[in-house]
C-alpha positions as CSV (number, residue, x, y, z in Angstrom):
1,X,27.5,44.6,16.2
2,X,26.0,47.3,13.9
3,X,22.9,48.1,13.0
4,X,23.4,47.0,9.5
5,X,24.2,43.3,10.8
6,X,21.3,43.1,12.7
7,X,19.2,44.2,9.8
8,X,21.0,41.4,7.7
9,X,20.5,38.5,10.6
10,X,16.6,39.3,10.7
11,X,16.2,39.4,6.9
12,X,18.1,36.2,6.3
13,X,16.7,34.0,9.1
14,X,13.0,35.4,8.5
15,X,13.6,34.3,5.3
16,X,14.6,30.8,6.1
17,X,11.8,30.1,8.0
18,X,9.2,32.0,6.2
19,X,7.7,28.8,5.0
20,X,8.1,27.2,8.4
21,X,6.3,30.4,10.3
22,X,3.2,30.1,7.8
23,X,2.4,26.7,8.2
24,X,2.7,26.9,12.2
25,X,0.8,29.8,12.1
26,X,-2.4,28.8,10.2
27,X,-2.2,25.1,11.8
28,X,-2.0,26.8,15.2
29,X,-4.9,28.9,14.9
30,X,-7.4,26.3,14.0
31,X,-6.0,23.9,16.3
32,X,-6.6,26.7,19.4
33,X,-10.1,25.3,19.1
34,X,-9.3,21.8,18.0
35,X,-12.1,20.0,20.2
36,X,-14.9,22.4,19.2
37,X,-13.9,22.0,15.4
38,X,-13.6,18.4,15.7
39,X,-17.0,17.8,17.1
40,X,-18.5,20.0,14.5
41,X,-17.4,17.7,11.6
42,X,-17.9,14.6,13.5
43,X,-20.7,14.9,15.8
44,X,-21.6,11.1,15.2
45,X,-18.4,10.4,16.9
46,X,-18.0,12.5,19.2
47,X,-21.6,13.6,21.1
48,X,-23.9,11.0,22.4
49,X,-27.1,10.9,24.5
50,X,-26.5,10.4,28.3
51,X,-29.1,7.8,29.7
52,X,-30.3,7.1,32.8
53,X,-28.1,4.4,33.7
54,X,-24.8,4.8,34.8
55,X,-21.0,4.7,32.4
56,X,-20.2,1.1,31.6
57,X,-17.3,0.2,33.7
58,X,-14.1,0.7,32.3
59,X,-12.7,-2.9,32.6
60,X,-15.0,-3.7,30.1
61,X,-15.4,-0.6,27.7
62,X,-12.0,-1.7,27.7
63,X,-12.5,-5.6,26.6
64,X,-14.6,-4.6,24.2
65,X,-12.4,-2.2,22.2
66,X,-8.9,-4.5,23.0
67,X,-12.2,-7.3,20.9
68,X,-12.6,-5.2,18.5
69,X,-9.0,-4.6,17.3
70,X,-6.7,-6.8,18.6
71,X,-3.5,-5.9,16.6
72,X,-3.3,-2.7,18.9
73,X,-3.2,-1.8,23.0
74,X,-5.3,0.8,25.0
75,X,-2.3,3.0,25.8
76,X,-5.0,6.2,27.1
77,X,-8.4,6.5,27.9
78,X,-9.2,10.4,28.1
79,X,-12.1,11.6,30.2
80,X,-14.1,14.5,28.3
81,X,-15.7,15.8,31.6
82,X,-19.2,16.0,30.2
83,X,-22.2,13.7,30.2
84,X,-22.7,14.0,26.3
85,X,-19.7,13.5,25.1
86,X,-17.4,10.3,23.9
87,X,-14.9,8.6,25.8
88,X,-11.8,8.8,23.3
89,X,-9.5,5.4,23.8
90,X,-5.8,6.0,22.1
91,X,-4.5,2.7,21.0
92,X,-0.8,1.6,20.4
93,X,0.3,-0.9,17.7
94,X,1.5,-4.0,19.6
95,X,4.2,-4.5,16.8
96,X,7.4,-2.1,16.1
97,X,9.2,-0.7,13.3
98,X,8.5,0.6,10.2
99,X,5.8,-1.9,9.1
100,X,3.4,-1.5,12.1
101,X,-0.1,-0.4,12.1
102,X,-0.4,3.8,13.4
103,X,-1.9,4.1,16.4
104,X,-5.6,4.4,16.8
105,X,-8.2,6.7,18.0
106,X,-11.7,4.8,19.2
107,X,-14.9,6.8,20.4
108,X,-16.6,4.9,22.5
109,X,-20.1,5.7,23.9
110,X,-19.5,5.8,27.5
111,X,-22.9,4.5,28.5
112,X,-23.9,1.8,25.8
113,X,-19.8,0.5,25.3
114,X,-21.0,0.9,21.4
115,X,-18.0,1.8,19.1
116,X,-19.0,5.2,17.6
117,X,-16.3,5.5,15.7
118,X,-12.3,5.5,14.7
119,X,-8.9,6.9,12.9
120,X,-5.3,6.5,12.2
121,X,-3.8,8.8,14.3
122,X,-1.1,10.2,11.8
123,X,-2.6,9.3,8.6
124,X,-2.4,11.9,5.7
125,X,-6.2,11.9,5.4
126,X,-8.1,15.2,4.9
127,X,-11.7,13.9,4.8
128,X,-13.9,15.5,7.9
129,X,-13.0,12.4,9.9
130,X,-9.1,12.9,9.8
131,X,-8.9,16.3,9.2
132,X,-8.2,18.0,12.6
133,X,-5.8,15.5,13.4
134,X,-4.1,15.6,10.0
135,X,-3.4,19.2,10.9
136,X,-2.4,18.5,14.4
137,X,0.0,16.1,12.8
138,X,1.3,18.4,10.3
139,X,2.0,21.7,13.3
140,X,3.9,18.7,15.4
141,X,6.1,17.4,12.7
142,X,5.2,18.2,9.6
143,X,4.2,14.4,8.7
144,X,7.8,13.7,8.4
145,X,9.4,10.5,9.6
146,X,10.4,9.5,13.7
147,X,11.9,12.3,15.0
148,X,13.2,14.5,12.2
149,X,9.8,16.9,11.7
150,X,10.2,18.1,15.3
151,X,13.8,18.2,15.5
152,X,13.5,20.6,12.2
153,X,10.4,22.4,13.8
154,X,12.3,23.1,17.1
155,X,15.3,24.7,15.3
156,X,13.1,26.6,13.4
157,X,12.1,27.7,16.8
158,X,15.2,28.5,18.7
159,X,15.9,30.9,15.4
160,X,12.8,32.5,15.9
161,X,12.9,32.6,19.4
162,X,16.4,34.4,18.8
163,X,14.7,36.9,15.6
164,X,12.3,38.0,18.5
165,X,14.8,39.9,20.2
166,X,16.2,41.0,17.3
167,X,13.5,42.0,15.5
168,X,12.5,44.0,18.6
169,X,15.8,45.7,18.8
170,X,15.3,47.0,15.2
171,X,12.3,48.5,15.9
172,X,13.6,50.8,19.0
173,X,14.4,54.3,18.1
174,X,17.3,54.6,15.8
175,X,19.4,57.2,17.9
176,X,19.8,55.1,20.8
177,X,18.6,56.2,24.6
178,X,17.1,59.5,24.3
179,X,17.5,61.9,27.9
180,X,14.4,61.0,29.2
181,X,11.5,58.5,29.0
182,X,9.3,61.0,27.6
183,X,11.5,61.7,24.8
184,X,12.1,58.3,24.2
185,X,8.2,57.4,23.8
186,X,7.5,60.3,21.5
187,X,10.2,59.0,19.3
188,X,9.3,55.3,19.3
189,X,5.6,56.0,19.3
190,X,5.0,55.9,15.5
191,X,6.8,52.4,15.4
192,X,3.4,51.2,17.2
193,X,1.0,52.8,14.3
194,X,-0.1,52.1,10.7
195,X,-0.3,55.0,8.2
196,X,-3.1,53.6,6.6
197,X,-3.2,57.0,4.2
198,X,0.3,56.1,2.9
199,X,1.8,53.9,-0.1
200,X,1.5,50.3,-0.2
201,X,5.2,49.8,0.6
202,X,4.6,52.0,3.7
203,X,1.3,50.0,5.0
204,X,3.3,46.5,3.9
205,X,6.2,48.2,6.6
206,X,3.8,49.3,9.2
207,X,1.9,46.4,9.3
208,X,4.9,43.7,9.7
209,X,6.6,46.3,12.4
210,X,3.7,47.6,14.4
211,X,2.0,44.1,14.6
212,X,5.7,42.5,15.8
213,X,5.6,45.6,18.2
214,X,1.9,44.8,19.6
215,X,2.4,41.0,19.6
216,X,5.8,40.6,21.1
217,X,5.2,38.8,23.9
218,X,2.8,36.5,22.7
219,X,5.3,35.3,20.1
220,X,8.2,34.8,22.0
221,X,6.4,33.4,24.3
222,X,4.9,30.7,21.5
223,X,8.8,30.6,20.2
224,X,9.7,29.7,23.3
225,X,6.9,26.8,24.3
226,X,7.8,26.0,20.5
227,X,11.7,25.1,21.3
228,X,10.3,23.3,24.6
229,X,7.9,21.2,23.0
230,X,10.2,19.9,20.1
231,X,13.6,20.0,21.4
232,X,12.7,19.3,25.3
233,X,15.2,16.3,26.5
234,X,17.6,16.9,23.4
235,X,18.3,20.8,24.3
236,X,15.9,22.5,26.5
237,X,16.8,20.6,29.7
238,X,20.4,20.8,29.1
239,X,20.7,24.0,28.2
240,X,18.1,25.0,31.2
241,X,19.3,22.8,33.4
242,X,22.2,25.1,33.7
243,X,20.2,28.0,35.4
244,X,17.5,25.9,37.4
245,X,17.2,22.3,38.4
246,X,15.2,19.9,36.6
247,X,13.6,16.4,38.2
248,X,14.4,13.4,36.5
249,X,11.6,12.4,34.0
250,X,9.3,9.2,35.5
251,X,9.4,7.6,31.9
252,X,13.1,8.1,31.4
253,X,13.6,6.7,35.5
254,X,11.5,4.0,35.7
255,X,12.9,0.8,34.9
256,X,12.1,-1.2,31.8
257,X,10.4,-4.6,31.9
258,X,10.1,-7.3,30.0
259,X,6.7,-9.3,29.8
260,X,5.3,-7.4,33.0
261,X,2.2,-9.0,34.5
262,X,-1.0,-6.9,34.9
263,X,-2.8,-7.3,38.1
264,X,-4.8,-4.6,37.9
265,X,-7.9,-4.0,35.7
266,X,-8.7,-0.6,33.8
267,X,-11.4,0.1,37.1
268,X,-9.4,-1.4,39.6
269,X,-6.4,1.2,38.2
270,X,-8.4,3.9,37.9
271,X,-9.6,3.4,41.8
272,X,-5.7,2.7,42.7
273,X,-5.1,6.1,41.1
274,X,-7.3,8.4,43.4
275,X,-6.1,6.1,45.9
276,X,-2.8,7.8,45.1
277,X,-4.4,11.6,44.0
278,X,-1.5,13.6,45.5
279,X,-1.7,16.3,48.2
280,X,-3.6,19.6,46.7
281,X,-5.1,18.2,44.0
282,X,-8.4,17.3,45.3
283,X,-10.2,19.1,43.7
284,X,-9.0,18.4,40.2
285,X,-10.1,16.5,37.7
286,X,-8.9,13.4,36.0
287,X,-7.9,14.2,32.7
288,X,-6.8,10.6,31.5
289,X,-5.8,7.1,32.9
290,X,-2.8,5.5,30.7
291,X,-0.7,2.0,30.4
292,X,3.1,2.2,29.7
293,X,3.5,-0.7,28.3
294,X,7.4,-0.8,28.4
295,X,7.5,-0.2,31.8
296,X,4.3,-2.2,33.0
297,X,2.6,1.0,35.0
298,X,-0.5,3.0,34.8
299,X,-0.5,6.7,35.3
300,X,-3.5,8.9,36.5
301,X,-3.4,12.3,35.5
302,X,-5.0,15.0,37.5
303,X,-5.3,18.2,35.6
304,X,-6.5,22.0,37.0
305,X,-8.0,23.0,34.2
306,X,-11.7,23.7,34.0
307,X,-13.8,25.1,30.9
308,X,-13.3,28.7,30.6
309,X,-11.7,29.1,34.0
310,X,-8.9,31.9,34.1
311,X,-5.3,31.0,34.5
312,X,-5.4,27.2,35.1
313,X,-2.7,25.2,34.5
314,X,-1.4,22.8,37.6
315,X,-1.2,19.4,36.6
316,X,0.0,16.1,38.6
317,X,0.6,12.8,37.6
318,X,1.0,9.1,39.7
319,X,2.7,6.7,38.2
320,X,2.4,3.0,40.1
321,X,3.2,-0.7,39.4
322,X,0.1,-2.4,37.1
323,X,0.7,-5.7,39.0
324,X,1.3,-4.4,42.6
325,X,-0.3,-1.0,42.8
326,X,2.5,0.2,44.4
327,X,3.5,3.3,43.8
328,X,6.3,3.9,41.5
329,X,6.9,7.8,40.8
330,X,5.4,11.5,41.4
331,X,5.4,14.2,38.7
332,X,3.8,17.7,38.9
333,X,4.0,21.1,39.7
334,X,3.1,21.2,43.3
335,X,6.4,19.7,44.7
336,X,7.9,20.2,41.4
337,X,11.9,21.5,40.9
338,X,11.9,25.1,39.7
339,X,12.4,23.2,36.0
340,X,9.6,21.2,36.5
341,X,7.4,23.7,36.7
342,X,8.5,26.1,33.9
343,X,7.8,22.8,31.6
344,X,4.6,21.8,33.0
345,X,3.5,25.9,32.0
346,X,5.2,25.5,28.2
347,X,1.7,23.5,26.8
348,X,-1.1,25.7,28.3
349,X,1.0,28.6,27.2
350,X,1.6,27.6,23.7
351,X,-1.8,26.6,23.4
352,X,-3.6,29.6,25.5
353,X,-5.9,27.7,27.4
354,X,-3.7,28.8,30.5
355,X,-6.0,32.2,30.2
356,X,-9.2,29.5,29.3
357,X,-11.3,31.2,26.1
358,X,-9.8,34.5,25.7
359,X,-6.4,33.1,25.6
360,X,-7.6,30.1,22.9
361,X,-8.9,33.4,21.0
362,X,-5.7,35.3,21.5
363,X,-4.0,32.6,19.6
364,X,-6.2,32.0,17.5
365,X,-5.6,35.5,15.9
366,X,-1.6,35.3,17.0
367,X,-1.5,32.2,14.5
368,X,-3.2,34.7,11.9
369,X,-1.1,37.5,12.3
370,X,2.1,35.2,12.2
371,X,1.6,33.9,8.8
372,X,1.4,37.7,8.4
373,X,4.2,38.8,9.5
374,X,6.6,35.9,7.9
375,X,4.6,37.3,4.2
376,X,5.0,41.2,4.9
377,X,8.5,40.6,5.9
378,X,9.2,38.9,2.8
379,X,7.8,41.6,0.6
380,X,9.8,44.0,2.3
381,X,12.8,42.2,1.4
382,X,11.5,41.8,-2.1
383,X,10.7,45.6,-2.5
384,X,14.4,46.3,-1.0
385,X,15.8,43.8,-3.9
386,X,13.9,45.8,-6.6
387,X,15.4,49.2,-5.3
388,X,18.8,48.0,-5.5
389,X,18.2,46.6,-9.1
């Protein structure tokens, strides 16, 4: 392939998801600190005072949200690892299709079981209380119906994923390998810099070249982690699954049931659970306790990740009958396939907090610079058309 085509393949797709690339880009960045912002508009909610006496038991934190609204089911309870902060309870309509409620989001206070507050999780609502989750909605899908915003979304990121490489391949020297290394660096050198004394057209150039040059990994990287996240049983394990092996998903194994009876409470789960904590992971945390309804099990998740701890990103997950206890399936990295663990990587990655608080920051400023890039790139396209006219 020439030159020339190459040139032609980056212009054309960077042009078709231009629009794509900008909203990721500035939704990304302010979700990198998605929590922080959050609690900043809706402290009410979201900080409370500790007492004295100890969290209300979960069984009936529990009752008294399922009370509260009953058209829904405590799918999640997510532990925020801090003694002033909300428990957050995500609810599930109990009905399906197109008419049911959206699921819920209810902060509870963990030590007086007082309802602090809740949302719509999904709603198209851009007051302080819905905001952050409004944008969370809009990077994931785009607020478009079932599945199509992320099917769209992950296409949009296997081309970019793809205009990576490209895009770095047109920004090697243009004489091909040069003798020697040396050589080579002098020559690609000034693709790394900005002439900030030259034109506009020149600094437009500079910046969308030099900033793909300096950011290259991190992009491909959030391209990549992208594809995963949108695309992940419909094409990423397939298409994987040809160069590493992949264990079966629990939710996709375990068997459906109709009607399932629940034997265990919310506490007496939660105790089953680190009954079950797997081998290694002792000294994790629990990061959430969940119900799958359709397949009438709990699953305690046990998550390496600590606040501003460097590269953190284990995870494992239990997954055992709500009637019996007994337990039904393992996921995680420790005994993970090779697969298993290159997927349970993709989130921390995408989101940075695999490198804790300088990696939130370094993609905070990625999302930035990525809107960037999509809007230089598209004036140098337009200057190109105007020189041609």
């Amino acid at each position: 392939m020439s030159r020339k085509l190459f040139v032609r393949l980056h212009r054309y797709v960077g042009l078709m998801i231009v629009l794509f690339l900008t909203v990721a880009g500035l939704t990304g960045a302010s979700l990198a600190f998605y929590h922080e912002l959050d609690e900043w508009l809706n402290p009410d909610w979201m900080l409370v005072t500790p007492t004295a006496s100890s969290p209300v038991p979960l069984a009936q934190l529990a009752r008294n949200v399922s009370q509260a609204y009953p058209d829904h089911r405590i799918a999640r309870i997510e532990f925020q690892h801090s003694t002033d902060r909300a428990l957050i309870v995500r609810m599930d309509s109990k009905q399906t299709g197109d008419e049911a409620p959206l699921p819920m989001q209810v902060f509870v206070n963990p030590y007086t079981n007082e309802i602090l507050g809740a949302r719509e999780w999904g709603k198209v609502d851009i007051s302080r209380q819905g905001l952050m989750p409004f944008l969370f909605k809009l990077h994931d899908t785009l607020h478009l119906p079932g599945k199509v915003g992320k099917w769209l979304l992950g296409g949009v990121a296997i081309l970019w994923l793809l205009d990576c490489f490209v895009g770095f391949y047109l920004a090697l020297p243009r004489h091909g390998l040069l003798p020697s290394p040396i050589q080579f660096m002098k020559k690609w050198a000034p693709a790394w810099k900005i002439k900030y004394q030259a034109n506009a057209t020149r600094i437009n150039f500079d910046l969308h070249r030099a900033s793909g040059l300096w950011l290259w990994p991190v992009l491909a990287v959030i391209a990549f982690s992208s594809f995963y996240l949108n695309l992940n049983r419909e094409v990423f394990r397939p298409a994987m699954g040809m160069i590493m092996p992949f264990s079966p998903l629990p939710g996709d194994t375990l068997p459906k049931v109709k009607d399932g009876k629940i034997s265990l409470d919310w506490d007496a789960a939660y105790q089953r659970g680190l009954d079950l904590r797997p081998v290694g992971a002792d000294d994790y945390r629990v990061a959430n306790i969940s119900y799958l309804a359709k397949q009438n099990v709990y699953r305690l998740t046990f998550d390496e990740r600590q606040p501003n701890a460097w590269l953190t990103f284990k995870r494992e997950q239990v997954f055992f009958d709500a009637s019996t206890g007994a337990l039904k399936a393992q996921y995680g990295y420790a005994k993970g396939k090779t697969g298993d663990r290159l997927s349970i990587l993709q989130y921390p990655l995408h989101t940075g907090q695999i490198f804790g608080l300088p990696g939130r920051i370094l993609i905070l400023f990625t999302g930035l610079l990525t809107a960037l890039l999509a809007w230089t790139g598209v004036f140098i396209w337009l200057k190109k058309r105007q020189g041609h006219k």
